[in-house]
C-alpha positions in Angstrom: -53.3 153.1 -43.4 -51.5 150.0 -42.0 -48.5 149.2 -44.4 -49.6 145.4 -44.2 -53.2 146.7 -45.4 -51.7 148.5 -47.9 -49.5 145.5 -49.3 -52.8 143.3 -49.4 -54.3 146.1 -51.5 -51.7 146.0 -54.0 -51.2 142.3 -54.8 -55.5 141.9 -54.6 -55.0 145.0 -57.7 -52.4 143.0 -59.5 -54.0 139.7 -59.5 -57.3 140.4 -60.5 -56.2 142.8 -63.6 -58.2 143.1 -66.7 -56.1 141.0 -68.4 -56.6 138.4 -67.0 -60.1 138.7 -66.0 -61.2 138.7 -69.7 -58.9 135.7 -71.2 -60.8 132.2 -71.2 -59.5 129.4 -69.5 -56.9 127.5 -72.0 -58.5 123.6 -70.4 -57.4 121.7 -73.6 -59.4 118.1 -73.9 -58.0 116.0 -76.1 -60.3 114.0 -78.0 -59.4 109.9 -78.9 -61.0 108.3 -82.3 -62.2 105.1 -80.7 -61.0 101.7 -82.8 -63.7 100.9 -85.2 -65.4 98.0 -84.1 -65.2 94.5 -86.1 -68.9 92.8 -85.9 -68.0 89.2 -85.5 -70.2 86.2 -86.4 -70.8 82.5 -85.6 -70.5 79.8 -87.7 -71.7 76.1 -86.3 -71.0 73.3 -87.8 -72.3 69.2 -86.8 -72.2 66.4 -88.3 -75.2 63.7 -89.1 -74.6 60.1 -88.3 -71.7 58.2 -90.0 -68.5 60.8 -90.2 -67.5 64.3 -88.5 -66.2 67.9 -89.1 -63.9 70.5 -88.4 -65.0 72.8 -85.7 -66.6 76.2 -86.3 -66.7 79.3 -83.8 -66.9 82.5 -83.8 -65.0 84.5 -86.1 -64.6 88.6 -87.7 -66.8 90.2 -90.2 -65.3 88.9 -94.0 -63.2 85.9 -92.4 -63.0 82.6 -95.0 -63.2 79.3 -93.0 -62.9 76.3 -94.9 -64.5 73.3 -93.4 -63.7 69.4 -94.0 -66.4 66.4 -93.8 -64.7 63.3 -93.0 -67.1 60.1 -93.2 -66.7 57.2 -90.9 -65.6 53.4 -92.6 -68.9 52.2 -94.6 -70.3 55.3 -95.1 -69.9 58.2 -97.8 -70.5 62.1 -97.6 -73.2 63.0 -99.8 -73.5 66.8 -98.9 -74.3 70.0 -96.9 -77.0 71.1 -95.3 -77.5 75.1 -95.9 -75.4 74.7 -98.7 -76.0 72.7 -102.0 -71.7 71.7 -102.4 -71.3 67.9 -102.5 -67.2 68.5 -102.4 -66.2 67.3 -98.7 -64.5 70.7 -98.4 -66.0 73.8 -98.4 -65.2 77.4 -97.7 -67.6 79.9 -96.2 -67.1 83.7 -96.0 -68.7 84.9 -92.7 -70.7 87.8 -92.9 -73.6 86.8 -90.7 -74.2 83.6 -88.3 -74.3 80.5 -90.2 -75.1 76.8 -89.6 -74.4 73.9 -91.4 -74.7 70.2 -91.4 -73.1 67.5 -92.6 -74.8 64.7 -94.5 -73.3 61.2 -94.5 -75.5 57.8 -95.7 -74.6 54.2 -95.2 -72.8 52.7 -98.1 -75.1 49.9 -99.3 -73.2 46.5 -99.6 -74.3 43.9 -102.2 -73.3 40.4 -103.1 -71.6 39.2 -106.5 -71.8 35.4 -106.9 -70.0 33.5 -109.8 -70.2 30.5 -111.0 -67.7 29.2 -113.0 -69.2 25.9 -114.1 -68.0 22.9 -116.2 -65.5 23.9 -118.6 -63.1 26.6 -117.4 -62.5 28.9 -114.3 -63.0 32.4 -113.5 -60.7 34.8 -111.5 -62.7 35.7 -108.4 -65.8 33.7 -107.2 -67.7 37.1 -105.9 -68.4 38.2 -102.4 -69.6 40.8 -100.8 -68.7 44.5 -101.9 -69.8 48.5 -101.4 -71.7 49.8 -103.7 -69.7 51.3 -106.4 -66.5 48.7 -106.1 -65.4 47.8 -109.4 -64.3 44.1 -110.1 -61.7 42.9 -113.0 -63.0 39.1 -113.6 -61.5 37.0 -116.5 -63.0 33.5 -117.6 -60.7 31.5 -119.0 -62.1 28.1 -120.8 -60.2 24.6 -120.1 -58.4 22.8 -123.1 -61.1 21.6 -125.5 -63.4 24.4 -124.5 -64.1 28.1 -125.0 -65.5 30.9 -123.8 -68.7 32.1 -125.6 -69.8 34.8 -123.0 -71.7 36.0 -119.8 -74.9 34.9 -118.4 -75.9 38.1 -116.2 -74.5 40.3 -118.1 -74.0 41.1 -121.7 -70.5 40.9 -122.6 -68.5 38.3 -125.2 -65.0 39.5 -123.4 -63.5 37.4 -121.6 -62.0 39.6 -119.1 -64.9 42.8 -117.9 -64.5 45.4 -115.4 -67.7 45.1 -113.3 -69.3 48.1 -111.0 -71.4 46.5 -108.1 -74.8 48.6 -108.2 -76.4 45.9 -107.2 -76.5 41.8 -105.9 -75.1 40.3 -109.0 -75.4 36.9 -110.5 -72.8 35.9 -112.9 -72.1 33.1 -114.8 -69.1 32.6 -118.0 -70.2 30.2 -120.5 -68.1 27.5 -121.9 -68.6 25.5 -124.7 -67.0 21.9 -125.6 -64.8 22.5 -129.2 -66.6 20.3 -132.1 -63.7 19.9 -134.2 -64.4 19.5 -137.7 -62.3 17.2 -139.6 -60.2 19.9 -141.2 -58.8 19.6 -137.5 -57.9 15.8 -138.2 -56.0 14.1 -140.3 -57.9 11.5 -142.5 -57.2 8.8 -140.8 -57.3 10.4 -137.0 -60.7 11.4 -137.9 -62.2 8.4 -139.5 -60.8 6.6 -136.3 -62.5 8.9 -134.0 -66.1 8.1 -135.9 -65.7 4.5 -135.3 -64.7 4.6 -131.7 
């Protein structure tokens, strides 16, 4: 036998020993716990006409958004739409897709007129107003007169705090002073009957 055969032999014998023939491969895997993942949801948000609102988007499972309705000059927010709030902030928890509208309406304008007629003044003469203004107006009667009240309105003040609800005719009455002659002097009022 060749000694180079021989060599061969001998290192095929030691690598293939029964060891090593009956050990199982040591491949490790290594496993990775994938990230949990967040289910995220859409909230949209428009506006009728007469105001706008904050922008919505798309946002994670449980996240609170707080949206704002800001009405235009001459009009008013009167609520939501998918939502029965009348506040002009509202905050939403998002746990599915949600929509909602806001609702703004015209402010109605109406016209106060007053008449101060003969014997005094009154503080404002009217105008035009939104609905819901509220008005001071004082009458205040001229010397020899005085004020016995409101036509329009029921009221014996002389000063009232109006709310326009509505076009509004107003009117203080004045009265000329009889003076009785307790007011007088005997003579002063026996001169005034024969003037």
């Amino acid at each position: 036998m060749n000694k180079p055969f021989f060599a061969f032999l001998l290192l095929l014998v030691f690598s293939c020993s029964p060891d090593e023939e009956t050990e199982a491969p040591t491949n490790s895997v290594q496993t990775t716990t994938p990230e949990p993942v967040v289910a995220q949801y859409t909230l949209t948000i428009t506006a009728s006409d007469g105001g706008s609102v904050t922008d919505g988007g798309t946002f994670d499972n449980g996240t609170e958004v707080v949206i704002t309705a800001s009405p235009n000059e001459g009009y008013r927010f009167t609520g939501w739409e998918g939502n029965s709030s009348t506040s002009e902030s509202l905050t939403i928890t998002l746990n599915s897709n949600q929509t909602y509208q806001a609702i703004f309406e015209l402010i109605p304008i109406y016209t106060l007129t007053v008449t101060a007629g003969e014997g005094g003044t009154v503080s404002t003469e009217g105008g035009e107003f939104e609905e819901g203004t509220e008005l001071e107006l004082t009458a205040t009667p001229n010397e020899g007169y005085r004020f016995d009240g409101w036509e329009g309105i029921e009221s014996n003040e002389s000063t009232i705090t109006l709310s326009v609800t509505s076009d509004t005719e107003l009117s203080p009455i004045f009265n000329l002073m009889i003076q009785s002659p307790a007011s007088y002097g005997v003579d002063e009022y026996l001169s005034l009957i024969h003037i």
